[in-house]
C-alpha positions as CSV (number, residue, x, y, z in Angstrom):
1,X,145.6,113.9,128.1
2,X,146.3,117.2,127.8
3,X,144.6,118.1,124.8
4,X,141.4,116.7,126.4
5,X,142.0,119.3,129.4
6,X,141.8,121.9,126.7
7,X,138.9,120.6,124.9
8,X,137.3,120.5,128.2
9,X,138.0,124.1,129.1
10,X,137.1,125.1,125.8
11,X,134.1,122.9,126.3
12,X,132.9,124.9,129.3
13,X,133.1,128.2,127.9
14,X,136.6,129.2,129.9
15,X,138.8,129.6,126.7
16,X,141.9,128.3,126.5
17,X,145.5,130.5,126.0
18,X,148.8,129.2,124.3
19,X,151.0,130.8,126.3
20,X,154.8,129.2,124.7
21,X,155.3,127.0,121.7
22,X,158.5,124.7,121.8
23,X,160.3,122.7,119.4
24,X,162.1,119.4,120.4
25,X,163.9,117.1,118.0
26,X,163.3,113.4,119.1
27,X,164.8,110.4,117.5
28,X,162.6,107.1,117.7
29,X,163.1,104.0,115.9
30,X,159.4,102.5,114.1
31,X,157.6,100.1,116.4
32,X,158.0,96.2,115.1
33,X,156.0,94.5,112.8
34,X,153.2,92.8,114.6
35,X,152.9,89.1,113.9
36,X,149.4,87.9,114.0
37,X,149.2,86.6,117.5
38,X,150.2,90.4,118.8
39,X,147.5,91.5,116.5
40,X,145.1,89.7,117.8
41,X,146.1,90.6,121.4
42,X,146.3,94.2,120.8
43,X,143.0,94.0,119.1
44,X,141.6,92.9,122.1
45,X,142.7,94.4,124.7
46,X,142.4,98.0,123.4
47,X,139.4,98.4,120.9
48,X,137.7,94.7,122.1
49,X,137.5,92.6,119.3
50,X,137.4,89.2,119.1
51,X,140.3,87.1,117.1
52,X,137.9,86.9,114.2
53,X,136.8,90.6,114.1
54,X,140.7,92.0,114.4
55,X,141.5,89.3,111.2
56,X,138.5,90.6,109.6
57,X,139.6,94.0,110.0
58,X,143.4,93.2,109.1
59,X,142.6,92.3,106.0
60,X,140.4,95.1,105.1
61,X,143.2,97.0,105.6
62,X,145.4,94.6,104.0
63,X,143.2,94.8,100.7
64,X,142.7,99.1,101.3
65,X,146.8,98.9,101.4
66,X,147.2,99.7,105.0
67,X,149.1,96.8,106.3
68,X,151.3,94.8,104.8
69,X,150.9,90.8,104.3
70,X,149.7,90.5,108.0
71,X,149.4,86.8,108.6
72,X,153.5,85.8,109.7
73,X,154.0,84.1,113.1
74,X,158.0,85.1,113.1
75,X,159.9,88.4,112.3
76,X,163.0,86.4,112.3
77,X,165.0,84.3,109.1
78,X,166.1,81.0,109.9
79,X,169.5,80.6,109.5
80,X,171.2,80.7,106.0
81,X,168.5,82.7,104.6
82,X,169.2,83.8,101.0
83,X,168.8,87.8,101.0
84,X,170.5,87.9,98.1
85,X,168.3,86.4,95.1
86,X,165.4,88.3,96.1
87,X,167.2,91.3,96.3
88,X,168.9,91.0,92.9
89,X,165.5,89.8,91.5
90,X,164.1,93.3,92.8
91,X,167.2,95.5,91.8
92,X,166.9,94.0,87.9
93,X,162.6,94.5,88.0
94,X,161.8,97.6,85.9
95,X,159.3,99.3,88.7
96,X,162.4,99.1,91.0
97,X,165.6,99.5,88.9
């Protein structure tokens, strides 16, 4: 919003001035993974496309190395999940090790 006030002034010829610059440390945590229903929703409700055009585009991305593996319903495990066999698997792979 406020960058769009000074493109607009600087738009209309009445210069703009920085008068301070400030620094501000600010902790936030990443935003979710989004499963593919909140894809789809997001998709549409801010850049309007249809369920078909927002997959379309996910995996474009997907393929381009954007995203990761987009098409999960859950972010959870069920219960009893083994993390550890995948996690040894990956610790003993050369690209990882």
């Amino acid at each position: 919003m406020l960058l769009q006030r000074v493109r607009a002034a600087a738009d209309d010829g009445d210069g703009a001035s920085v008068l301070g610059v400030g620094e501000e440390r600010e902790d936030r945590r990443p935003p979710s993974p989004l499963n593919t229903v909140a894809l789809m929703r997001l998709a549409s409700s801010r850049l309007g496309l249809g369920a078909y055009s927002a997959m379309q585009l996910a995996e474009e991305l997907y393929l381009r190395g954007f995203l990761s593996y987009p098409r999960t319903e859950s972010s959870g495990f069920p219960p009893g999940f083994d993390f550890l066999t995948p996690l040894e698997e990956l610790a003993a792979h050369p690209a990882w090790s």
